[in-house]
TIMAR-838342 format. One record per residue (C-alpha): residue number from 0; residue in one letter; chain; z negated, x, y. Coordinates in nm, 4 decimals. Layout:
% residues N
+------+------+-------+----------+----------+----------+
: tiba : loba : marfi :       c3 :       c1 :       c2 :
+------+------+-------+----------+----------+----------+
:  NUM :    a :     A :        Z :        X :        Y :
...
+------+------+-------+----------+----------+----------+
***
This chain:
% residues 149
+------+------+-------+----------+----------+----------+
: tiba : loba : marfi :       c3 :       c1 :       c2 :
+------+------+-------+----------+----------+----------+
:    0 :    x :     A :  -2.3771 :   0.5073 :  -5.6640 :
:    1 :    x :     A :  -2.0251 :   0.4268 :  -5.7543 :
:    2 :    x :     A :  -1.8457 :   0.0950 :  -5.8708 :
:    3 :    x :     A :  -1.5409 :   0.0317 :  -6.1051 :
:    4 :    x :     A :  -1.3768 :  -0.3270 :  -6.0310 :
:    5 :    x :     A :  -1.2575 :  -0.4432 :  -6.3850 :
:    6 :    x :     A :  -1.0308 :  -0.6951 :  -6.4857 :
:    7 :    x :     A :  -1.0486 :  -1.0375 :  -6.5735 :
:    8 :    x :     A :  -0.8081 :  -1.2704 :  -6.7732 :
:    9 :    x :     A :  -0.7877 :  -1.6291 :  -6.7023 :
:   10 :    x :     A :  -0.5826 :  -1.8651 :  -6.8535 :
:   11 :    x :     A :  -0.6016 :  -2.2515 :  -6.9579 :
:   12 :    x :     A :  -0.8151 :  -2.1583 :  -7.2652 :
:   13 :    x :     A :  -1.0654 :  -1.9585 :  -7.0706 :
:   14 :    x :     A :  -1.0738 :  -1.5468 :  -7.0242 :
:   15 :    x :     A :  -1.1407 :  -1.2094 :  -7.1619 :
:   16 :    x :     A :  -1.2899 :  -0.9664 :  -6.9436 :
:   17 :    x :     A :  -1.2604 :  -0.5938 :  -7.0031 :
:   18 :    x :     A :  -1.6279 :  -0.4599 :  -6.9541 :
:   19 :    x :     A :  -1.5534 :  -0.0407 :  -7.0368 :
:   20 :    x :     A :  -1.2561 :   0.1781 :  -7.0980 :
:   21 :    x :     A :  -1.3641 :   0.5777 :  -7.0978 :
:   22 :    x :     A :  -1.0145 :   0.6584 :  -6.9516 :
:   23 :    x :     A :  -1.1485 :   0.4633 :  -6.6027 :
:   24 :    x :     A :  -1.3125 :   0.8153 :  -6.5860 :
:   25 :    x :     A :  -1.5926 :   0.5885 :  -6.3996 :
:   26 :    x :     A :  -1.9057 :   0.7466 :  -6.5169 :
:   27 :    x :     A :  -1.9403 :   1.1063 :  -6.6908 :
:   28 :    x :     A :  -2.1974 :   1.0416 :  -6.9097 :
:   29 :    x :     A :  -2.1129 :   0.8527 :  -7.2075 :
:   30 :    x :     A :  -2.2200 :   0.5233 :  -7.3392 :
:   31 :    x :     A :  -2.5307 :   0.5999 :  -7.5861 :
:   32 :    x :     A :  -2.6741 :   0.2677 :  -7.5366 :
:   33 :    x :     A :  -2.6821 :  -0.0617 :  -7.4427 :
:   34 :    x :     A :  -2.8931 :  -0.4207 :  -7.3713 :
:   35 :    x :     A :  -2.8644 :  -0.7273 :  -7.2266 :
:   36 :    x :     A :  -3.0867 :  -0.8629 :  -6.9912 :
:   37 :    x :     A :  -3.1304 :  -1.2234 :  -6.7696 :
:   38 :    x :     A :  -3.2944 :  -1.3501 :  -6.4959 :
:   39 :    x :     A :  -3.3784 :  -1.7108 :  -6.4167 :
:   40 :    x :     A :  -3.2740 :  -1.8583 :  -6.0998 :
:   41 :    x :     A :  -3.4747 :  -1.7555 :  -5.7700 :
:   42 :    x :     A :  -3.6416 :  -1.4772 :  -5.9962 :
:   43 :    x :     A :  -3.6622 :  -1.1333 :  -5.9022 :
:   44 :    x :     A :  -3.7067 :  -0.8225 :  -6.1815 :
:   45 :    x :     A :  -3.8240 :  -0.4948 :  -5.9258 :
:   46 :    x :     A :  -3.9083 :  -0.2970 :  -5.8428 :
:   47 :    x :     A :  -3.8122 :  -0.0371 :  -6.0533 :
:   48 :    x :     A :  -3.7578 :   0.3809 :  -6.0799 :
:   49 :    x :     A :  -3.6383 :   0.6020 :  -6.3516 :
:   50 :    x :     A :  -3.6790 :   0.9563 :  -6.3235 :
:   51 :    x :     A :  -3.4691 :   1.0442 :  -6.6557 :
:   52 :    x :     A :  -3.1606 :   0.8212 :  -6.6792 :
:   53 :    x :     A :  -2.9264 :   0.6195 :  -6.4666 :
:   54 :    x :     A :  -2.8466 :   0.2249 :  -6.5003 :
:   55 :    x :     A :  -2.5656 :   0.0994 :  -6.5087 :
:   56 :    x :     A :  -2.4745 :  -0.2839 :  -6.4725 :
:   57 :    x :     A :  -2.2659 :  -0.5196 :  -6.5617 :
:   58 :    x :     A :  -2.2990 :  -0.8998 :  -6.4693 :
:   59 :    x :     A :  -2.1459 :  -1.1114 :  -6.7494 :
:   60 :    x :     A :  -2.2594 :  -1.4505 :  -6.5700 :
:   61 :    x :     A :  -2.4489 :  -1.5964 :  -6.2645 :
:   62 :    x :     A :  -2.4879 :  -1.4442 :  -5.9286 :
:   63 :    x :     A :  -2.7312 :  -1.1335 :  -5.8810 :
:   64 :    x :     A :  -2.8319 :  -0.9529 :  -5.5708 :
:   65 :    x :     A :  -2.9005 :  -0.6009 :  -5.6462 :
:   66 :    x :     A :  -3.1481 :  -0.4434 :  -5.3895 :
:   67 :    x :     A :  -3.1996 :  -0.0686 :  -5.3761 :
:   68 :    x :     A :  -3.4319 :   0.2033 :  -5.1994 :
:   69 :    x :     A :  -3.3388 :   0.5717 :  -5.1867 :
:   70 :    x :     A :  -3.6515 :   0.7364 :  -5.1225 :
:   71 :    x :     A :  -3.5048 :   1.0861 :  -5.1955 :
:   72 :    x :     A :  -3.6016 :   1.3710 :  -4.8663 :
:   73 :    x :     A :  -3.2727 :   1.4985 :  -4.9975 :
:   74 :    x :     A :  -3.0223 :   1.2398 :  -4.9678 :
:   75 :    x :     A :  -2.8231 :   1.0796 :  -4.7500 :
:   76 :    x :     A :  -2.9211 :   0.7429 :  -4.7579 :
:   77 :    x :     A :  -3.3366 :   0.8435 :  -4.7527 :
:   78 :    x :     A :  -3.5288 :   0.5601 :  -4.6812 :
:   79 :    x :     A :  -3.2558 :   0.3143 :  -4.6675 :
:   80 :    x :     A :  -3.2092 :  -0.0321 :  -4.8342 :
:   81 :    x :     A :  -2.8836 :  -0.0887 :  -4.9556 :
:   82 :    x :     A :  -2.7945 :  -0.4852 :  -5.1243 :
:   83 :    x :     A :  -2.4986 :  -0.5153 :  -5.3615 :
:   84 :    x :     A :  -2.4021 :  -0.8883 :  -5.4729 :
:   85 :    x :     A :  -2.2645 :  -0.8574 :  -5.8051 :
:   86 :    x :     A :  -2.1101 :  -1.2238 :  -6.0037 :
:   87 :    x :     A :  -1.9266 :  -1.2965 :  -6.3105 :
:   88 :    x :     A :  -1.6448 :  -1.3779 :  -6.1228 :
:   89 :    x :     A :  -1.5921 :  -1.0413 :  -5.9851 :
:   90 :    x :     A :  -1.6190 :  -0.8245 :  -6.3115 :
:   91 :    x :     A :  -1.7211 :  -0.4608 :  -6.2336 :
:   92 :    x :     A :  -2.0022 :  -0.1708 :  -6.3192 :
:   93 :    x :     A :  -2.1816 :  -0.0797 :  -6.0872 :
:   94 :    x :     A :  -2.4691 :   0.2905 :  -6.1442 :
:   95 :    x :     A :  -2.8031 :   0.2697 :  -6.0172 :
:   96 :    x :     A :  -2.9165 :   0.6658 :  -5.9038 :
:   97 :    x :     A :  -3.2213 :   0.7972 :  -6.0920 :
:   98 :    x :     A :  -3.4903 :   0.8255 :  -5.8403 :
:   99 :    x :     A :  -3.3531 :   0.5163 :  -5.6596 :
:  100 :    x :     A :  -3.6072 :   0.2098 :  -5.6928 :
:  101 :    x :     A :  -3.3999 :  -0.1276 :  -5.7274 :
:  102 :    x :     A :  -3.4807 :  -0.4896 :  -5.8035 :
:  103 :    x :     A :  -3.2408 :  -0.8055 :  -5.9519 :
:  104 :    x :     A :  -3.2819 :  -1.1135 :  -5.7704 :
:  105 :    x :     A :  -3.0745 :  -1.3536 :  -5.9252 :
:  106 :    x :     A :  -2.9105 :  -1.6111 :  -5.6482 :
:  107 :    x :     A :  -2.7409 :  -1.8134 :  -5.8096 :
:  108 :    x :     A :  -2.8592 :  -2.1592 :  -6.0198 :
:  109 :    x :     A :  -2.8037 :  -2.0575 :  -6.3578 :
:  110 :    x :     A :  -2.9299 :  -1.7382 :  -6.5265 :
:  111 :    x :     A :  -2.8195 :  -1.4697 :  -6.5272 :
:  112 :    x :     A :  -2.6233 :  -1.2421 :  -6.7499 :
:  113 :    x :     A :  -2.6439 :  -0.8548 :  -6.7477 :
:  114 :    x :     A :  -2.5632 :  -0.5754 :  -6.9705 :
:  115 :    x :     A :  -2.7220 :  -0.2398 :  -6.9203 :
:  116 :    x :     A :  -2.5638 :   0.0989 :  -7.0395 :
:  117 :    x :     A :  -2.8223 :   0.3068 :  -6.9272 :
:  118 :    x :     A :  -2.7105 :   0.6595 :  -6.9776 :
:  119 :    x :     A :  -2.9867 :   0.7529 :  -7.2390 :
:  120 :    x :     A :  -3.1360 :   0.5084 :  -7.5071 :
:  121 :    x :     A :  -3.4623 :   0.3553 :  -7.4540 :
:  122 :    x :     A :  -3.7893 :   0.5262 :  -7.5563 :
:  123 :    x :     A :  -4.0552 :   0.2764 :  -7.6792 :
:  124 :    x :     A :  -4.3072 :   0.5398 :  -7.6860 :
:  125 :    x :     A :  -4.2341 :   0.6733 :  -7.3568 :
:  126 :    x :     A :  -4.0402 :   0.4435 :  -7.1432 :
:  127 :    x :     A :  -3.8704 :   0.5823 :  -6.8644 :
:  128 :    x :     A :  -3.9932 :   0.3433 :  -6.6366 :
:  129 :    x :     A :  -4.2107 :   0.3297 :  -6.3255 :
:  130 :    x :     A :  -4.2892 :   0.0188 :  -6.1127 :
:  131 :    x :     A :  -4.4397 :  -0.1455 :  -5.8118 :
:  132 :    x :     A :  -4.5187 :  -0.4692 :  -5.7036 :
:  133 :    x :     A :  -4.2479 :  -0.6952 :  -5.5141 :
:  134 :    x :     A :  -4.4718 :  -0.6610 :  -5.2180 :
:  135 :    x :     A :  -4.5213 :  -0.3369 :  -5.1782 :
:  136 :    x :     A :  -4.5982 :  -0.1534 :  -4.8505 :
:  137 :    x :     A :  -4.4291 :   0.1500 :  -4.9777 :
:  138 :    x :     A :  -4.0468 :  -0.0194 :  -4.9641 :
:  139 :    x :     A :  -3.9367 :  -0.1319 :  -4.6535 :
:  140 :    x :     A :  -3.7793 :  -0.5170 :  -4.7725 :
:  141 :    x :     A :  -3.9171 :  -0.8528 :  -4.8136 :
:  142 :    x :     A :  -3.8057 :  -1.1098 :  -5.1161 :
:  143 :    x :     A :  -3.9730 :  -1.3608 :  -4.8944 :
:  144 :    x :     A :  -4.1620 :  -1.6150 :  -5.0963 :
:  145 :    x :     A :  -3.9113 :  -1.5652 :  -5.4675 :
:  146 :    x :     A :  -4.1768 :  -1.4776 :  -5.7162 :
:  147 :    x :     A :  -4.0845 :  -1.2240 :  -6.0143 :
:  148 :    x :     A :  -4.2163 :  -0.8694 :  -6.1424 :
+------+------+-------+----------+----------+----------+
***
């Protein structure tokens, strides 16, 4: 996993935030695609694995807590849960490892805003996507009573 801190722009009439510049040398893959996504507040969207492609985040608006489990023999961080806070007010990407399951609780009170530039483009017909249930036995964390899918 690796972050890039990006900058933000304020002035009086409001602010321009720079999302991606390919000479941050931040990710190697390149940008094939890209979506937006929300979550309501107190919602969770999890937990989720690719096996083919990597995610990587942006928040545009609202508050999210990323959650993740690495449940790779051959990693470091095997079997560990690692949270990342990510807000609109701190602009920066942030990659989610294939292989890594992850969920998006959003914690703040308004929705929110994320863009996705996973690092191939979405299959309809075959989605790289597997899932498990919130409460799952299998990952070692508890959303406590926040309801989501």
């Amino acid at each position: 996993m690796s972050f890039h801190d990006s900058i933000r722009h304020d002035d009086d009439r409001g602010s321009v935030t720079e999302i991606f510049d390919p000479r941050w040398g931040w990710h190697g893959d390149p940008l094939v695609f890209s979506y937006a996504f929300t979550i309501r507040p107190g919602l969770v969207k999890g937990w989720g694995l690719h096996k083919l492609h990597e995610d990587r985040y942006f928040v545009l608006s609202g508050e999210m807590e990323l959650v993740l489990f690495d449940p790779r023999p051959e990693s470091t961080t095997c079997g560990k849960i690692c949270k990342i806070y990510l807000s609109g007010s701190r602009p920066r990407l942030v990659n989610v490892p294939k292989f890594v399951w992850h969920a998006d609780r959003n914690i703040g009170t308004t929705d929110v805003v994320v863009l996705n530039f996973p690092t191939i483009q979405y299959d309809h017909s075959n989605p790289d996507k597997y899932r498990l249930p919130l409460d799952t036995d299998l990952i070692p964390y508890s959303f406590g009573d926040a309801k989501g899918w």
